[in-house]
N, C-alpha and C positions, 0 to 999 in steps of 0.2 A: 689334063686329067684323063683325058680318053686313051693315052698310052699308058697309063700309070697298071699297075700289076698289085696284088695284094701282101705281094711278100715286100714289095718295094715300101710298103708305109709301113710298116714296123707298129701295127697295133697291138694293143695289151685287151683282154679280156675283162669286160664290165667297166670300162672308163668310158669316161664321156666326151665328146671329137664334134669337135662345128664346124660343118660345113659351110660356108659361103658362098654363092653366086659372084660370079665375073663383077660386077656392077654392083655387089653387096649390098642391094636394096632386100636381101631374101635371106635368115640364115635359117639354118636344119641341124639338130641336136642328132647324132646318131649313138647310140653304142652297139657293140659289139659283142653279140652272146653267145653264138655258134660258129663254129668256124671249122669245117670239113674240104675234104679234096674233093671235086667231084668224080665220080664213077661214071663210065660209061656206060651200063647198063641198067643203072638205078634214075639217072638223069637226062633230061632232053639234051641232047647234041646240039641245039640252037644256041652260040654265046650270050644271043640280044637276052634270053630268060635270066641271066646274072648278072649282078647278084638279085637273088632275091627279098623282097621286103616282106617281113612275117609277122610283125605287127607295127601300128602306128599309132600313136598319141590322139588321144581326140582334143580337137582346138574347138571349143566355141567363143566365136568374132563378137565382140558386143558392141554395139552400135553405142552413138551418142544419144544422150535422153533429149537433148537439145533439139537438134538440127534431124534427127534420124535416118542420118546419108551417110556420114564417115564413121569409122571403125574409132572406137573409144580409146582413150591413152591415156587417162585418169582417170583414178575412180574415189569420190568423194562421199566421205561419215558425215551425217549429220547435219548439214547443213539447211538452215530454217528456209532457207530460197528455194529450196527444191523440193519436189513434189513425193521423193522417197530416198532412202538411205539403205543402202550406198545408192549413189550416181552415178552414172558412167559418162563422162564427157570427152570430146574431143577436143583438138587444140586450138 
């Protein structure tokens, strides 16, 4: 990926593209809204500043109502055993 160029992926404008990590324990939803040349004179000369990230999603992690250590992967309506609805549980 680090040799990879932007004309080399053949993106389309406002779709949606998943990134994966090596080890696929991590994925990242991106699309694509702007997409310019850079200019020398309007842009820093430094490559490491591209691409730029111009906004990001906000994630909030919810914890298990259980245990309240591991990050929740259900979440449970109604249930008379638990102390409110929804619940967030882990696995």
């Amino acid at each position: 990926m680090l040799q990879a160029r932007i004309a080399d992926l053949g993106l389309q404008m406002g779709a949606r593209y998943l990134y994966c990590h090596h080890d696929g324990c991590c994925e990242h939803f991106l699309y694509v809204t702007d997409l310019r040349l850079r200019h020398r004179l309007a842009d820093d000369s430094d490559d490491a500043s591209f691409p730029k990230v111009t906004s990001m999603a906000k994630y909030r992690r919810r914890r298990c109502g259980v245990c309240d250590a591991l990050s929740a992967k259900f979440v449970v309506y109604g249930d008379r055993l638990l102390d409110r609805s929804p619940s967030y549980l882990c696995q």
